[in-house]
mmCIF file of the C-alpha atoms, coordinates in Angstrom:
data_MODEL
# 
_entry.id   MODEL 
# 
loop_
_atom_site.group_PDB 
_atom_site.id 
_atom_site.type_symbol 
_atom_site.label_atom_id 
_atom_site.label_alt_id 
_atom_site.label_comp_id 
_atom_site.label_asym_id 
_atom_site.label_entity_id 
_atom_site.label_seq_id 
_atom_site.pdbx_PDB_ins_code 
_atom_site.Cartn_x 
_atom_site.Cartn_y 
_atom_site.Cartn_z 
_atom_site.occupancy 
_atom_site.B_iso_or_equiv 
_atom_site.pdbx_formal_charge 
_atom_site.auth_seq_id 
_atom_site.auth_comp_id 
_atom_site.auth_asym_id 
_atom_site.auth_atom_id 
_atom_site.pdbx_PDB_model_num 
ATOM 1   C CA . UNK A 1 1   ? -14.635 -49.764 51.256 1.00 0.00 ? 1   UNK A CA 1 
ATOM 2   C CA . UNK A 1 2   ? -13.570 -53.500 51.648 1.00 0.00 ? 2   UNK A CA 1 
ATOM 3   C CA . UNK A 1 3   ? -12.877 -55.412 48.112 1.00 0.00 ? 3   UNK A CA 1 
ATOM 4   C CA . UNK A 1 4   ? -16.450 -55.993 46.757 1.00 0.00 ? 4   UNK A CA 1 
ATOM 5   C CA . UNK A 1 5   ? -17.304 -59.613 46.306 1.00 0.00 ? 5   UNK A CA 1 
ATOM 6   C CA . UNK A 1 6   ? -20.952 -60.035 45.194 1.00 0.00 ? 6   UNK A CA 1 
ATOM 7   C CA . UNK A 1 7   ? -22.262 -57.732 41.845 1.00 0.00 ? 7   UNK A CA 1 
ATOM 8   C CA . UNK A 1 8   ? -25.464 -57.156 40.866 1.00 0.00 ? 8   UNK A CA 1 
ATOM 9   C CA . UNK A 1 9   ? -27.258 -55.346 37.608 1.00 0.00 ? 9   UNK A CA 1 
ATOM 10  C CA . UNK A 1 10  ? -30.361 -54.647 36.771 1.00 0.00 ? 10  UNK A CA 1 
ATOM 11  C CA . UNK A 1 11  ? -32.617 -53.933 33.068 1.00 0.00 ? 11  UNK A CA 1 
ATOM 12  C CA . UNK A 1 12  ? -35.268 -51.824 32.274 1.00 0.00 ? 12  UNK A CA 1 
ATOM 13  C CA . UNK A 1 13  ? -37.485 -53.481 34.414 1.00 0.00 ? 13  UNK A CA 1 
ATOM 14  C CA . UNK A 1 14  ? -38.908 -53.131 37.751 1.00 0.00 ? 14  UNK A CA 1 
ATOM 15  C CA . UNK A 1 15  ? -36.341 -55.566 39.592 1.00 0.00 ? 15  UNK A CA 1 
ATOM 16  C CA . UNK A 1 16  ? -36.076 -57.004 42.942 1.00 0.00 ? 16  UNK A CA 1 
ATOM 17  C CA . UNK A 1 17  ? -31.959 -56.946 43.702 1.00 0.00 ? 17  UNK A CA 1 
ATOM 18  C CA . UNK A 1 18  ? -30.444 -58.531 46.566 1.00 0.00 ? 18  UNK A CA 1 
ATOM 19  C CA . UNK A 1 19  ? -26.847 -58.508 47.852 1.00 0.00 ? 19  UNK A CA 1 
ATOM 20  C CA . UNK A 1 20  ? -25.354 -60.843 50.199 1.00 0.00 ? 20  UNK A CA 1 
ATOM 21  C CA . UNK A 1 21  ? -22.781 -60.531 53.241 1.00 0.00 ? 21  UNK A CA 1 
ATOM 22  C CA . UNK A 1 22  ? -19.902 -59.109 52.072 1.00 0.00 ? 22  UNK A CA 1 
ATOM 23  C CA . UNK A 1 23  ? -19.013 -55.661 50.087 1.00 0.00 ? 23  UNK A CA 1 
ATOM 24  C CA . UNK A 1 24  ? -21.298 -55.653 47.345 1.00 0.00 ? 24  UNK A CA 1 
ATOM 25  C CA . UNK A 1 25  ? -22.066 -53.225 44.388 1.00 0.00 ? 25  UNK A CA 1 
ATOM 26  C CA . UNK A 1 26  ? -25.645 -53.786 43.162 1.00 0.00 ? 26  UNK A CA 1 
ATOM 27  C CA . UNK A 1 27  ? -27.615 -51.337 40.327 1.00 0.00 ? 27  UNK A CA 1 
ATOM 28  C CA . UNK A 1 28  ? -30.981 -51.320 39.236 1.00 0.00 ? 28  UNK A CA 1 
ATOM 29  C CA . UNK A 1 29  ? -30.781 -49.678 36.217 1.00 0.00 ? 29  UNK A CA 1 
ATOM 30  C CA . UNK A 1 30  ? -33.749 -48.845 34.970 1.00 0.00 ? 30  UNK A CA 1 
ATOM 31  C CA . UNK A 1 31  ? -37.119 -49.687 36.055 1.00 0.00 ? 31  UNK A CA 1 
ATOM 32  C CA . UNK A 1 32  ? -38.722 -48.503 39.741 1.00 0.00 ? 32  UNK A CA 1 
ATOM 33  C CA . UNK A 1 33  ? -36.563 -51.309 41.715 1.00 0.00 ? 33  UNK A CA 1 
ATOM 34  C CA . UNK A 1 34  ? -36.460 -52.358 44.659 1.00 0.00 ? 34  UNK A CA 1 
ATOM 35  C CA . UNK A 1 35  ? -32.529 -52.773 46.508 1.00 0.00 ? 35  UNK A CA 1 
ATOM 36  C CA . UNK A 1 36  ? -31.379 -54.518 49.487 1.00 0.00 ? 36  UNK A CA 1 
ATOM 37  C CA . UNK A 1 37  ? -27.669 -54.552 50.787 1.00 0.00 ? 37  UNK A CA 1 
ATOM 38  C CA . UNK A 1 38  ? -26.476 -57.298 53.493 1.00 0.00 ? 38  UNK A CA 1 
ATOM 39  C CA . UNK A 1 39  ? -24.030 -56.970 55.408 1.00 0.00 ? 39  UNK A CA 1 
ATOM 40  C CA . UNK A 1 40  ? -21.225 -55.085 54.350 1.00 0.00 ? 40  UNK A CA 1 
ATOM 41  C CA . UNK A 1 41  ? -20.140 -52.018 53.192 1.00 0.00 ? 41  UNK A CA 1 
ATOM 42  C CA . UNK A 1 42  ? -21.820 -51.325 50.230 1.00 0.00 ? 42  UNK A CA 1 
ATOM 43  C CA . UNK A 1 43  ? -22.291 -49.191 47.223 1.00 0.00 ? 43  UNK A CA 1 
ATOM 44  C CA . UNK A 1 44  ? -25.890 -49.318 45.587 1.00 0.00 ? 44  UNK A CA 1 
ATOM 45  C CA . UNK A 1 45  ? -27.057 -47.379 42.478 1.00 0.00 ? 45  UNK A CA 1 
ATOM 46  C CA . UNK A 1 46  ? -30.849 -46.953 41.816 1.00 0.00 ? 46  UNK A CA 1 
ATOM 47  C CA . UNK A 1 47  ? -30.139 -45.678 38.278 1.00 0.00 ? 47  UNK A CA 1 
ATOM 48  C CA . UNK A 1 48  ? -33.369 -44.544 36.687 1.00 0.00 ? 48  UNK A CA 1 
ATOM 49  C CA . UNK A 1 49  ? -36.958 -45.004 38.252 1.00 0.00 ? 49  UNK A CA 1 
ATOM 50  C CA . UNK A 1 50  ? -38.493 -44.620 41.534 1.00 0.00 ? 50  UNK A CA 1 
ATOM 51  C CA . UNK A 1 51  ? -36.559 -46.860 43.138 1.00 0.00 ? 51  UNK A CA 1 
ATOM 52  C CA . UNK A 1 52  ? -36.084 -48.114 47.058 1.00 0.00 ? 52  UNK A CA 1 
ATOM 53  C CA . UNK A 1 53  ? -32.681 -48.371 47.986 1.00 0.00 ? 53  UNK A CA 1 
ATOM 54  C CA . UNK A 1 54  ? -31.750 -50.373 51.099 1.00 0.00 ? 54  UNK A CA 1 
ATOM 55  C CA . UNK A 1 55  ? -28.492 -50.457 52.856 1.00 0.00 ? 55  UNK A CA 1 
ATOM 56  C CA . UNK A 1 56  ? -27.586 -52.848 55.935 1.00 0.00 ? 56  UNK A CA 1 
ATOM 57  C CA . UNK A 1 57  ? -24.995 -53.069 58.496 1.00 0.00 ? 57  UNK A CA 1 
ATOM 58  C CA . UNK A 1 58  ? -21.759 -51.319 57.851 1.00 0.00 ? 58  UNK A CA 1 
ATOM 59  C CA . UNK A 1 59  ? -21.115 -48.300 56.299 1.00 0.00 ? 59  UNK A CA 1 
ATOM 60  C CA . UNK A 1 60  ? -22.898 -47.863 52.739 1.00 0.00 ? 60  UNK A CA 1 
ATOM 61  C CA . UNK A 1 61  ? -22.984 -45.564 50.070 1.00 0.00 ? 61  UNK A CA 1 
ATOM 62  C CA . UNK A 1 62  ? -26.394 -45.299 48.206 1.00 0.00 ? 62  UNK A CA 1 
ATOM 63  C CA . UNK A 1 63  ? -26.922 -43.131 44.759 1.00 0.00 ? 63  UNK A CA 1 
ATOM 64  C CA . UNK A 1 64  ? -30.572 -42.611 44.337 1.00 0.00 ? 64  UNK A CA 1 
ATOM 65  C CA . UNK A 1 65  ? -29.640 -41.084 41.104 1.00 0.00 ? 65  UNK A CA 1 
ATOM 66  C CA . UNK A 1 66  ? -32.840 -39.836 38.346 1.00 0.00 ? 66  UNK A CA 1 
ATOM 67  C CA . UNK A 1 67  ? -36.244 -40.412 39.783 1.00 0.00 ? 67  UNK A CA 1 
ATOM 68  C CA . UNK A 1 68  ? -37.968 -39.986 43.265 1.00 0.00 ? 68  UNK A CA 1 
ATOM 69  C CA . UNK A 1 69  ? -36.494 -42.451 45.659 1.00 0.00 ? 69  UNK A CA 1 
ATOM 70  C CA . UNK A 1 70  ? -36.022 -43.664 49.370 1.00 0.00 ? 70  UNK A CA 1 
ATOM 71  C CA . UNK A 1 71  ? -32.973 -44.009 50.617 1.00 0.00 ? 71  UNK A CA 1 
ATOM 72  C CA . UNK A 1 72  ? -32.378 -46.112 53.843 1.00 0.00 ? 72  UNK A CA 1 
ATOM 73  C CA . UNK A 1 73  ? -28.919 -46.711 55.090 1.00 0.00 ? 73  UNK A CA 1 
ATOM 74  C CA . UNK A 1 74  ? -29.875 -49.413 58.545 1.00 0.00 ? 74  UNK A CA 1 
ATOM 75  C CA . UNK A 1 75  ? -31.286 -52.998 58.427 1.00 0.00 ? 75  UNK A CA 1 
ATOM 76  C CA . UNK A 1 76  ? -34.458 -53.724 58.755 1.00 0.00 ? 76  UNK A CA 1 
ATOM 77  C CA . UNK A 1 77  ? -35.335 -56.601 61.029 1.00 0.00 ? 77  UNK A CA 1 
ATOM 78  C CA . UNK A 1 78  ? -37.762 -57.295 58.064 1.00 0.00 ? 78  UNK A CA 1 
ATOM 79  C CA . UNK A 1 79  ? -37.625 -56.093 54.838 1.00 0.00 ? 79  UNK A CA 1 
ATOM 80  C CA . UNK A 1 80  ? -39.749 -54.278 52.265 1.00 0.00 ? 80  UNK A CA 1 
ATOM 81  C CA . UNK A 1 81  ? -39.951 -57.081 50.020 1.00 0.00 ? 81  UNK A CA 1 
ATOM 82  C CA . UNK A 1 82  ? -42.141 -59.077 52.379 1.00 0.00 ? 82  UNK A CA 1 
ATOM 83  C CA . UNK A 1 83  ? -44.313 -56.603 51.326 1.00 0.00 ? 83  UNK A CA 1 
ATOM 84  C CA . UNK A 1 84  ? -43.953 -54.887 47.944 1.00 0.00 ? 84  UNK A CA 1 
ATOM 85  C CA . UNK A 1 85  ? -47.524 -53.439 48.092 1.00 0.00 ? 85  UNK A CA 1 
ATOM 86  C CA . UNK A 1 86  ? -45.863 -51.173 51.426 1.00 0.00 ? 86  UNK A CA 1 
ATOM 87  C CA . UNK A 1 87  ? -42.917 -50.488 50.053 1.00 0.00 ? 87  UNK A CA 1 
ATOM 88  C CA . UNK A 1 88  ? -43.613 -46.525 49.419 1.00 0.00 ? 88  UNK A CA 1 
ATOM 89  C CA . UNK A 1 89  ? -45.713 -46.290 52.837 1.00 0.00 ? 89  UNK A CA 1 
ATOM 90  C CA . UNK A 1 90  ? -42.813 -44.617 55.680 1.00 0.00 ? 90  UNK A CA 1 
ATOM 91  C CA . UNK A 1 91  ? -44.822 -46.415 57.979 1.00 0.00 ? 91  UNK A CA 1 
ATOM 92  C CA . UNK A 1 92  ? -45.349 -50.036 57.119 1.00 0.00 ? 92  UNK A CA 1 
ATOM 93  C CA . UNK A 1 93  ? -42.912 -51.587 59.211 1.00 0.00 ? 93  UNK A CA 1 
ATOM 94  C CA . UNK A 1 94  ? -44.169 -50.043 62.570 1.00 0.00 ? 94  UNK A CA 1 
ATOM 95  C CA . UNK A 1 95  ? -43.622 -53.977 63.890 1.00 0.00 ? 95  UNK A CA 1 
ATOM 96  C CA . UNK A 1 96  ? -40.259 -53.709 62.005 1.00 0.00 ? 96  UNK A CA 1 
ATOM 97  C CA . UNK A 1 97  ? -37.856 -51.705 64.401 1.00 0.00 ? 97  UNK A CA 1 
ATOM 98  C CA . UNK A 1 98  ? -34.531 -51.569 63.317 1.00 0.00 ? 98  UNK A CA 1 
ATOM 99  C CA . UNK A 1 99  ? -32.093 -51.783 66.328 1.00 0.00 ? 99  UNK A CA 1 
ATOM 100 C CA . UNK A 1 100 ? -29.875 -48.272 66.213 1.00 0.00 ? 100 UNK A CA 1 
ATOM 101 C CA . UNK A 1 101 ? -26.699 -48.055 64.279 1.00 0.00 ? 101 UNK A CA 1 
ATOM 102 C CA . UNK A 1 102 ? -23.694 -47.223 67.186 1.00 0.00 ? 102 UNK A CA 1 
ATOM 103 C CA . UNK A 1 103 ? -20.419 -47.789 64.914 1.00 0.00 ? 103 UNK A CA 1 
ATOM 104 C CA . UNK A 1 104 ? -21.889 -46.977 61.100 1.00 0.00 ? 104 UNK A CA 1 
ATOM 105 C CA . UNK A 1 105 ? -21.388 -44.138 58.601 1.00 0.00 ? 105 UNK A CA 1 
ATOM 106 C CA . UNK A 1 106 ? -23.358 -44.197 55.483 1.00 0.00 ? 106 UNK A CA 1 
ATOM 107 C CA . UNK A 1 107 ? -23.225 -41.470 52.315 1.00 0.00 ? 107 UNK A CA 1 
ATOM 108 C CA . UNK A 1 108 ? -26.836 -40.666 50.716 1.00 0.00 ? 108 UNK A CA 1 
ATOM 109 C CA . UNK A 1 109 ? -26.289 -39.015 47.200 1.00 0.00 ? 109 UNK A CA 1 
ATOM 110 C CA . UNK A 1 110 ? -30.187 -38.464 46.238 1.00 0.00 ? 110 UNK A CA 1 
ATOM 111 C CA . UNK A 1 111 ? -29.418 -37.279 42.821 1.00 0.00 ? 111 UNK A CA 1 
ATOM 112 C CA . UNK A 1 112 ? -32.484 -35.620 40.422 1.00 0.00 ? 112 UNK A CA 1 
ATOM 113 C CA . UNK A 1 113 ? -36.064 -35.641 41.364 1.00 0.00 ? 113 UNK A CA 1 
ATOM 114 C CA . UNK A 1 114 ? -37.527 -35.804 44.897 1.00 0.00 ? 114 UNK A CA 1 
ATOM 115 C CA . UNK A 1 115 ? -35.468 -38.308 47.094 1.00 0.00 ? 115 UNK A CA 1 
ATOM 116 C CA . UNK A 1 116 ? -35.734 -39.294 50.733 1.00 0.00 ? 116 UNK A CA 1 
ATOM 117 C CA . UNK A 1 117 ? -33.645 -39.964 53.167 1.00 0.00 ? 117 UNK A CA 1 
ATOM 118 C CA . UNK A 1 118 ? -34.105 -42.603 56.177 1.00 0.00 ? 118 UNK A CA 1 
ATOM 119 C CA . UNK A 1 119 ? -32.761 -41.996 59.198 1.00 0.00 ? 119 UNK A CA 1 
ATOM 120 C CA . UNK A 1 120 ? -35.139 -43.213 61.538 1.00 0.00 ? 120 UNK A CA 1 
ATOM 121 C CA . UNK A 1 121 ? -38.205 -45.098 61.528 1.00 0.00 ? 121 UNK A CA 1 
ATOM 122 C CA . UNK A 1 122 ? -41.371 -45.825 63.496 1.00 0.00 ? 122 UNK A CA 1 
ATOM 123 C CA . UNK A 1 123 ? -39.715 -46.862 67.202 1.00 0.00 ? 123 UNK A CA 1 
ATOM 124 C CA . UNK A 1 124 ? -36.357 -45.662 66.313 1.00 0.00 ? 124 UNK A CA 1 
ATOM 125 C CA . UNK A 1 125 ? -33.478 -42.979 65.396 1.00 0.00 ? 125 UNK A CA 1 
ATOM 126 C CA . UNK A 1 126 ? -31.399 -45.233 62.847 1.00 0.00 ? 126 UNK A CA 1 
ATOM 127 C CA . UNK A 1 127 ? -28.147 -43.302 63.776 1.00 0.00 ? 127 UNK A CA 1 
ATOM 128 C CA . UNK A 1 128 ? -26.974 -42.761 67.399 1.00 0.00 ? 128 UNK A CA 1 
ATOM 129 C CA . UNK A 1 129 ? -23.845 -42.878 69.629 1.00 0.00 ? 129 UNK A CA 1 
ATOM 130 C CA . UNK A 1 130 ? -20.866 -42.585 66.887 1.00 0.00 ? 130 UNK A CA 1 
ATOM 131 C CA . UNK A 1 131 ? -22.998 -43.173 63.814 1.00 0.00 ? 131 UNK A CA 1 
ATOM 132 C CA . UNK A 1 132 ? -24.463 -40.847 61.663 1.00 0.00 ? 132 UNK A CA 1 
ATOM 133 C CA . UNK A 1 133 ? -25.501 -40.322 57.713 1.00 0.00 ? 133 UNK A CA 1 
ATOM 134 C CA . UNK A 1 134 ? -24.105 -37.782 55.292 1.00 0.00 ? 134 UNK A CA 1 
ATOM 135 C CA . UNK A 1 135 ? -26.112 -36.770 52.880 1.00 0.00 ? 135 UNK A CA 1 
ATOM 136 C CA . UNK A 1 136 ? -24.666 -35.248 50.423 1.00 0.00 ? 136 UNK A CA 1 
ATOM 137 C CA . UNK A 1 137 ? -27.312 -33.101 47.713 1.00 0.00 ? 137 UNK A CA 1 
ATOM 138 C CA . UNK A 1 138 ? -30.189 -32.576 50.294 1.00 0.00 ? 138 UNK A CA 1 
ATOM 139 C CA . UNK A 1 139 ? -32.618 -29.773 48.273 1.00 0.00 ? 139 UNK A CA 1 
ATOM 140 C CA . UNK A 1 140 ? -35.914 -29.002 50.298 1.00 0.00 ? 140 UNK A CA 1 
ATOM 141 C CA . UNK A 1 141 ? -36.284 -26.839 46.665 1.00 0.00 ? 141 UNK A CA 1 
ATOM 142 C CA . UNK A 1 142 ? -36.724 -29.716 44.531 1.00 0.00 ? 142 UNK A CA 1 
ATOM 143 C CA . UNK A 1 143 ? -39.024 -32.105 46.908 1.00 0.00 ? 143 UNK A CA 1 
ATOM 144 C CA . UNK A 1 144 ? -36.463 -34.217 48.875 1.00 0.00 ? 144 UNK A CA 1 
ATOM 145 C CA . UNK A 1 145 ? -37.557 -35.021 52.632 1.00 0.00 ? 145 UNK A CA 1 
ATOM 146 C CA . UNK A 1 146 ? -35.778 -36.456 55.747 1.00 0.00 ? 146 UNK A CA 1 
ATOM 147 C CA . UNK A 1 147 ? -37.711 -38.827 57.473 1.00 0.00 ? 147 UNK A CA 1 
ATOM 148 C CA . UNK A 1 148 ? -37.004 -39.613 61.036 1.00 0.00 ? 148 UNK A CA 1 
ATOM 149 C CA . UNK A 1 149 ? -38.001 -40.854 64.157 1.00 0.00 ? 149 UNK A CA 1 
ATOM 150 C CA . UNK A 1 150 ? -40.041 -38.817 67.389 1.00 0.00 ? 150 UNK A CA 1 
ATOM 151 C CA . UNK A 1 151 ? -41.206 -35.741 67.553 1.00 0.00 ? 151 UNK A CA 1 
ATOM 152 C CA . UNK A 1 152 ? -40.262 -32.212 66.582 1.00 0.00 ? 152 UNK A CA 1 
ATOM 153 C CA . UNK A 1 153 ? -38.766 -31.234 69.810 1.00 0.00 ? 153 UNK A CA 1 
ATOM 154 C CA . UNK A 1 154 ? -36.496 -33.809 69.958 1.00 0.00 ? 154 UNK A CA 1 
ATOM 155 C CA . UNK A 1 155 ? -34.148 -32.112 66.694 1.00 0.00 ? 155 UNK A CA 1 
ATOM 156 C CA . UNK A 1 156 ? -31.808 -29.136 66.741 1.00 0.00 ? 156 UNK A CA 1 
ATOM 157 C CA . UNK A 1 157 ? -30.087 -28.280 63.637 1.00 0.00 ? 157 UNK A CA 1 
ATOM 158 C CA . UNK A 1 158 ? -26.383 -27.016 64.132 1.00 0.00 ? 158 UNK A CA 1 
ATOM 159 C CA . UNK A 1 159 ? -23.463 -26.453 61.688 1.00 0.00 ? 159 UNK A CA 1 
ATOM 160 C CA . UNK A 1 160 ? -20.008 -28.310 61.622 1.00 0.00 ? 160 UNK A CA 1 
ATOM 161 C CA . UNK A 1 161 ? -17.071 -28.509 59.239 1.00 0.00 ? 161 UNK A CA 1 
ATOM 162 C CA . UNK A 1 162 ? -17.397 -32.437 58.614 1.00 0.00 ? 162 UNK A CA 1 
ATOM 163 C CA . UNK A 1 163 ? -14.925 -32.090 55.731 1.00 0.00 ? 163 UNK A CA 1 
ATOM 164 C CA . UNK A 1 164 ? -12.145 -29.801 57.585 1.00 0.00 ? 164 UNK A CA 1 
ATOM 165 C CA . UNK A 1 165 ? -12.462 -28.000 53.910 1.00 0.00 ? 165 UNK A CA 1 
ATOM 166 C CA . UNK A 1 166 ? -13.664 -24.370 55.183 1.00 0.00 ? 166 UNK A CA 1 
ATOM 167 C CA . UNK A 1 167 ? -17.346 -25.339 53.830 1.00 0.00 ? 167 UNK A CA 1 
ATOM 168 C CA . UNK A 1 168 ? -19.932 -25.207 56.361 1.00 0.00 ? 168 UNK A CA 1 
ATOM 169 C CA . UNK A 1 169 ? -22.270 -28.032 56.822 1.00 0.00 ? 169 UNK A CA 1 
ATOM 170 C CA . UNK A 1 170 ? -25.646 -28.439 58.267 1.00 0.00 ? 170 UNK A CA 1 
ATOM 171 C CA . UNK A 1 171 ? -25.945 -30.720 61.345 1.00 0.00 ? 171 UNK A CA 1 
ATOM 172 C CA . UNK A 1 172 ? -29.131 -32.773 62.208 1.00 0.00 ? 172 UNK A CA 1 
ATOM 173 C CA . UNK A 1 173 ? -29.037 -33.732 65.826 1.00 0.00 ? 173 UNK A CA 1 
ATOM 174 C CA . UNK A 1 174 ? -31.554 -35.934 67.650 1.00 0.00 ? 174 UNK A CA 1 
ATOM 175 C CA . UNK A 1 175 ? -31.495 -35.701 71.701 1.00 0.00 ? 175 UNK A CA 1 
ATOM 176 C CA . UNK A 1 176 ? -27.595 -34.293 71.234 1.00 0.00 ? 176 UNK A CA 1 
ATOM 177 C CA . UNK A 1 177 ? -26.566 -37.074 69.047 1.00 0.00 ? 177 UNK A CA 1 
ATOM 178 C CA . UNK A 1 178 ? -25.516 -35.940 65.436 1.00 0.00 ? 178 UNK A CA 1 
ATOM 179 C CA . UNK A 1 179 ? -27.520 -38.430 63.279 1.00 0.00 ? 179 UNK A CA 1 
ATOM 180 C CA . UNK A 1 180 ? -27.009 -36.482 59.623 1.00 0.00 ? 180 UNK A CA 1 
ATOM 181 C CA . UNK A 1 181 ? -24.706 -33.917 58.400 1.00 0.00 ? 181 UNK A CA 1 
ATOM 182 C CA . UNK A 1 182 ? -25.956 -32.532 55.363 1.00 0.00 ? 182 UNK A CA 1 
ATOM 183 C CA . UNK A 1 183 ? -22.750 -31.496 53.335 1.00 0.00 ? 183 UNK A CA 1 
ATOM 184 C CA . UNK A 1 184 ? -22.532 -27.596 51.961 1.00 0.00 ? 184 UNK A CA 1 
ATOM 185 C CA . UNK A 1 185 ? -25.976 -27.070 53.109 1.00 0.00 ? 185 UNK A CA 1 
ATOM 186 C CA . UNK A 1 186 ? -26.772 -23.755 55.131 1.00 0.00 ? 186 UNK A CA 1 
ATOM 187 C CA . UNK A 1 187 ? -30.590 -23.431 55.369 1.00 0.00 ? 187 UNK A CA 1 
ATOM 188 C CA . UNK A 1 188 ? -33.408 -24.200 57.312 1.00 0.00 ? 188 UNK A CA 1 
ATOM 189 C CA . UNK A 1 189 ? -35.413 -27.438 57.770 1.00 0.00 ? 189 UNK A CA 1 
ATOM 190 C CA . UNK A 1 190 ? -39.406 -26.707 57.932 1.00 0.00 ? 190 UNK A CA 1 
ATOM 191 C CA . UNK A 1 191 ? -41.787 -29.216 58.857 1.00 0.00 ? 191 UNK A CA 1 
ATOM 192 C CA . UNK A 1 192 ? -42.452 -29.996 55.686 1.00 0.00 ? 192 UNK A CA 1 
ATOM 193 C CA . UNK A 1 193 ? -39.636 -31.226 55.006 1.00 0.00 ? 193 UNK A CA 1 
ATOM 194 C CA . UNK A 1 194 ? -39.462 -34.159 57.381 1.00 0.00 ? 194 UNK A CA 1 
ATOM 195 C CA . UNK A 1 195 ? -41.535 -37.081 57.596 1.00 0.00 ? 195 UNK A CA 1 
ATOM 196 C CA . UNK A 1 196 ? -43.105 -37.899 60.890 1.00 0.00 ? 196 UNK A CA 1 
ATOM 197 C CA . UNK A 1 197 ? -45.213 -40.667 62.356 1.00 0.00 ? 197 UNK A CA 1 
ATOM 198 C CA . UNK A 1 198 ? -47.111 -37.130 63.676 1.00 0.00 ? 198 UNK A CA 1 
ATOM 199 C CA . UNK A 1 199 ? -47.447 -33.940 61.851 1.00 0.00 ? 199 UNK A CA 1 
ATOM 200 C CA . UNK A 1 200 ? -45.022 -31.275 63.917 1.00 0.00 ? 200 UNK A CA 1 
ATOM 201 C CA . UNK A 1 201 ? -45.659 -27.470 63.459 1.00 0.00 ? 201 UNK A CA 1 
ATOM 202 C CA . UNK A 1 202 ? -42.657 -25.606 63.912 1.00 0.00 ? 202 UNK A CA 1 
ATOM 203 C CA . UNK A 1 203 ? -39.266 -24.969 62.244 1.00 0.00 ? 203 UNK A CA 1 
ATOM 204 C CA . UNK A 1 204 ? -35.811 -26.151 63.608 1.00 0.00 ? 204 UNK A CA 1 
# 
């Protein structure tokens, strides 16, 4: 990660926290707050509370840490503060595509509670070519959810060694392009535990 040039901290309360171009480390403390990364490569802490974590272009790496958040890595072409009211709704920026990542790697951490992770949205995969997410606590168990772009049919899940450490690692793929390795994870993914724009009925 470049030399960070822009810091930003939270309170207790529910803030709105914005970095700017550049590496920036922003953290919302407590509070359900809302995060948004420029470009950059980034490292963003949600802290305590619900929060919605942001990333942009570049590479970031996003803690969701205690509390039920969403975690996006990509940039929207709008964001979620033009509309706070949508800002839990997976579907609110169907006018919003974000143009696919092709050179970007960005590290989810969820942390406790139920988190989830973006990689796609309403017209798009956020991930293709040579970009993809890691994610690195993904938990079905405890609530967390993937939320992506298309249709069931679209996803295999495969395994890889991302690490070269001897530790197996789930692979998301959509239409043969890796889009999310989930790190020391070795289960199944059931529709339940993505988020489509239609409900799917079978088990990758």
């Amino acid at each position: 990660m470049n030399n960070t040039e822009f810091t930003q901290v939270g309170d207790n309360l529910d803030n709105f926290l914005f970095g700017e171009v550049g590496a920036d480390i922003v953290d919302g403390k407590g509070g359900n707050d809302y995060i948004s990364a420029d470009e950059g490569e980034d490292l963003l802490f949600g802290d305590i509370g619900n929060d919605l974590i942001q990333g942009g272009k570049d590479s970031d790496v996003i803690f969701g840490e205690a509390g039920d958040d969403r975690l996006i890595g990509s940039d929207y072409q709008g964001n979620y503060y033009d509309y706070p009211e949508l800002a839990n709704d997976p579907f609110a920026f169907a006018n919003e595509p974000v143009v696919p990542n092709v050179f970007e790697v960005d590290t989810f951490v969820g942390g406790r509670g139920s988190d989830t992770f973006v990689l796609g949205d309403y017209f798009n995969a956020h991930y293709r070519g040579q970009s993809y997410a890691v994610i690195e606590d993904f938990d079905p168990a405890t609530g967390d959810k993937l939320e992506v772009f298309g249709r069931l049919n679209d996803y295999t899940l495969g395994t890889a060694d991302l690490s070269d450490d001897g530790i197996t690692d789930a692979v998301l793929e959509y239409q043969g392009d890796a889009i999310a390795y989930l790190s020391n994870y070795n289960g199944t993914i059931l529709p339940e535990d993505l988020v489509f724009s239609q409900e799917q009925s079978n088990t990758i």
